[in-house]
N, C-alpha and C positions, 0 to 999 in steps of 0.2 A: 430243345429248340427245333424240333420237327417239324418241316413244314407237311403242309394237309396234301393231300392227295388231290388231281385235278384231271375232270371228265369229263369228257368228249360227247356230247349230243344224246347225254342221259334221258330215258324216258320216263313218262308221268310215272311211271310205279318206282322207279328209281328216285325219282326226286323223293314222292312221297316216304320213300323207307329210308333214306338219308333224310332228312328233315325230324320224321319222328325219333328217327334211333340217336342218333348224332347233334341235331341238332341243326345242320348243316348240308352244306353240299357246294364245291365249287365247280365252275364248268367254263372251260377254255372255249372262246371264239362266239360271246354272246353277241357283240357286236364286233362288224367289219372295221377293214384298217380307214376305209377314207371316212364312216361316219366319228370313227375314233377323233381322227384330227381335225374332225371339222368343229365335235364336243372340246377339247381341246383349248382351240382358238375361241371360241365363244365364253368359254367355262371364263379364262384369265380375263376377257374383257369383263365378264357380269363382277366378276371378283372388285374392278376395278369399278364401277359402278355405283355398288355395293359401299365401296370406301367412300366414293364422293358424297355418297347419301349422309353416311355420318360423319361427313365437315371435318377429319380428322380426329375426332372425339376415338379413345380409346371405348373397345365395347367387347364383349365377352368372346362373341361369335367372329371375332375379324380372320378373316383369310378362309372366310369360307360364302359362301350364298343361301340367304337364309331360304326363296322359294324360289327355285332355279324356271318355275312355269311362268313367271313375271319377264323372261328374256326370250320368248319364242323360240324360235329357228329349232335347232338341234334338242333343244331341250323339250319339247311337243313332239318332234319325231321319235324321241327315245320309244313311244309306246305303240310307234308302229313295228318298232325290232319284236318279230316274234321270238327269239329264243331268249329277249327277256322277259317278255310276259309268260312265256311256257312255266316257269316255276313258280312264280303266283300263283297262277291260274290251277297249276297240278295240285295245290295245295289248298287255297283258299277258295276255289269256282272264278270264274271270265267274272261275275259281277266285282269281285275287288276293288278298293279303290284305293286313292293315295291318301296317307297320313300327316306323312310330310316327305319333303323331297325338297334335298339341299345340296349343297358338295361337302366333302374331306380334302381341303387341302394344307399341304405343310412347306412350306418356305424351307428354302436349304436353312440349315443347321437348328430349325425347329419341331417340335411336337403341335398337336390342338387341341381345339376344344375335348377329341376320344380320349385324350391320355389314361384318364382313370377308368379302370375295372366297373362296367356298369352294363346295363340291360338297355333296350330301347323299348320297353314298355313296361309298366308299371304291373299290369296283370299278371296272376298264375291261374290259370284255369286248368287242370289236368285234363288231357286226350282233346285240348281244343285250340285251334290257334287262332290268335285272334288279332293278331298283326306277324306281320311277312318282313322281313327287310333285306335288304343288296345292297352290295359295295359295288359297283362295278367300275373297272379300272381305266382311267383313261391314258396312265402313264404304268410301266411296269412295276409291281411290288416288291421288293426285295429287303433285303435285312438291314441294307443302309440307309434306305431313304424311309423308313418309318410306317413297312408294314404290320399290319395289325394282327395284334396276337390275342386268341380262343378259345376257350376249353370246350371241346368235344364231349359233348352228354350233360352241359348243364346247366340247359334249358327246361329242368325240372327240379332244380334250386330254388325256392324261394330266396333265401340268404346269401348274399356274395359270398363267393366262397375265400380263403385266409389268401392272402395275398404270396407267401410263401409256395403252397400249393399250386396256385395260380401261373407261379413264371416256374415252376418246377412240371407243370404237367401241361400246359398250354404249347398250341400248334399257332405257328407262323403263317399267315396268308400270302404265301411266295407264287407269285403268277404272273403272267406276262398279261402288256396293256390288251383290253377288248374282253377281259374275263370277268366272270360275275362270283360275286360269292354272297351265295343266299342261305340266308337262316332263320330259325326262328326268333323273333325277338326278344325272346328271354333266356339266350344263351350268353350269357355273360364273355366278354369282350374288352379291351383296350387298344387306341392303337399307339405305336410304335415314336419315335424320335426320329426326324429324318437329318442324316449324318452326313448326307451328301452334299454336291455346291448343285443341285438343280429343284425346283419346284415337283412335288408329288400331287398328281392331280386324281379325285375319284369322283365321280356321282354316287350318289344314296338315294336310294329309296324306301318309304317305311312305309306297306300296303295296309289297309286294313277292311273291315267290313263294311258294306256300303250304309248302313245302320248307325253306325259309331260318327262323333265327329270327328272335321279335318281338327289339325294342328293350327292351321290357315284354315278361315274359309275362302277357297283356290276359284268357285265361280264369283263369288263378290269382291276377290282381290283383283282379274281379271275384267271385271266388267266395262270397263270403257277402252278396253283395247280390242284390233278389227280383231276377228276368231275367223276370217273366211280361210286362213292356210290351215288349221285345226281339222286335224280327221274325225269321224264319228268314232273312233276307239280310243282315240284322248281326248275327246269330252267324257265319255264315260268314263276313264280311268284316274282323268282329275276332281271328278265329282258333280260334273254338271247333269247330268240322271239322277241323282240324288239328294234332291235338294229340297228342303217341308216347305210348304206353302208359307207366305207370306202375309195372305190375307185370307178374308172370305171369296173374296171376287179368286183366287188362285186353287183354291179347297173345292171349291164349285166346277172351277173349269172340264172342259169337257178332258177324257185320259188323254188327247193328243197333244193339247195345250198346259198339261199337266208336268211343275218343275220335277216331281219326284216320278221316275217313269223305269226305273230301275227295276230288273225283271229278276231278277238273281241274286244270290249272296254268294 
């Protein structure tokens, strides 16, 4: 029941050599205390949101937000925090984009949708990554409120590994709120029971190539809300530079007027 090791203002070659060797990498203080609790306050109201959408109907995903860019504020500044784009980016290039992006949260004396041992991408491509993901914490992780547990190196499994194995050799994601915990997404994962009387709150991220589709598409889910507080680094990172043409008249257009304008992968 080991928890993971946690560092401090890692550099690109550092992330990169944890990420490949490991699978992983956590790193204390990716975001500040006031934009913590500003994610916080917004995360529980979208949650609530979220509920009223489905009229009370039970639904697989409840107590979580299914595309947390659908509630502005906090959730579009996220991609202004550099030191959470720093390990995308050190991994995948600046072109990266979102796959999806939800929350993780657990109701005192509940688990969610993470419970089971599973990957967040379906691919094995050996020596290539081809989706990124982050927990990043908005409430602290600990062993009673249902943080998530990871086996270290095995992100080059194709096959879950025996469940046994799994809670015999898996590390704890034990960190305080503001921490990110990034990894490959084929490192096999579950998260945790939360045993406590308080809500455990996380954002997730799941980056992928600007090539690939979203999970959402994030500019057409978007499209009739204003975007004028939208910086130019979360258009890009929610996928509005990457986007095929729609028509002829779009295919034609000159490169400035052009939806797919995406320079990088």
């Amino acid at each position: 029941m080991n928890s993971a090791p946690v560092l401090k203002n890692p550099s690109p070659d550092e992330v990169r050599e944890h990420i490949s060797r490991e699978g992983y990498v956590v790193i204390e203080g990716v975001m500040p205390p006031d934009f913590v609790a500003r994610a916080r306050t917004e995360l529980a109201e979208a949650i609530r949101k979220e509920e009223a959408w489905h009229e009370g109907r039970a639904y697989r995903d409840q107590n979580m937000v299914l595309l947390c860019a659908l509630y502005g504020g906090a959730f579009w500044q996220l991609f202004d925090q550099d030191q959470v784009m720093a390990p995308f980016e050190a991994v995948m290039g600046p072109g990266c984009i979102v796959y999806a992006y939800t929350s993780s949260s657990m109701p005192p004396g509940m688990g969610n949708y993470s419970t089971r041992i599973h990957v967040d991408c379906p691919r094995l491509i050996p020596g290539y990554v081809t989706n990124m993901g982050a927990t990043l914490l908005v409430d602290d992780f600990t062993r009673d409120n249902g943080a998530t547990w990871f086996l270290p190196g095995s992100h080059t499994l194709a096959e879950p590994p025996d469940e046994a194995a799994f809670k015999a050799q898996a590390k704890r994601l034990i960190a305080p709120a503001g921490s990110g915990f990034f990894f490959n997404a084929r490192l096999w994962h579950a998260g945790g029971h939360n045993a406590s009387q308080q809500w455990r709150h996380a954002l997730t991220l799941n980056m992928c190539r600007p090539y690939m589709k979203q999970r959402i598409d994030i500019p057409r889910a978007l499209a009739h809300q204003d975007l004028g507080a939208m910086s130019s680094r979360a258009r890009q990172k929610l996928g509005f530079l990457a986007q095929v043409p729609a028509s002829l008249d779009e295919y034609y257009a000159p490169p400035s007027q052009r939806k797919f304008q995406q320079e990088t992968e």
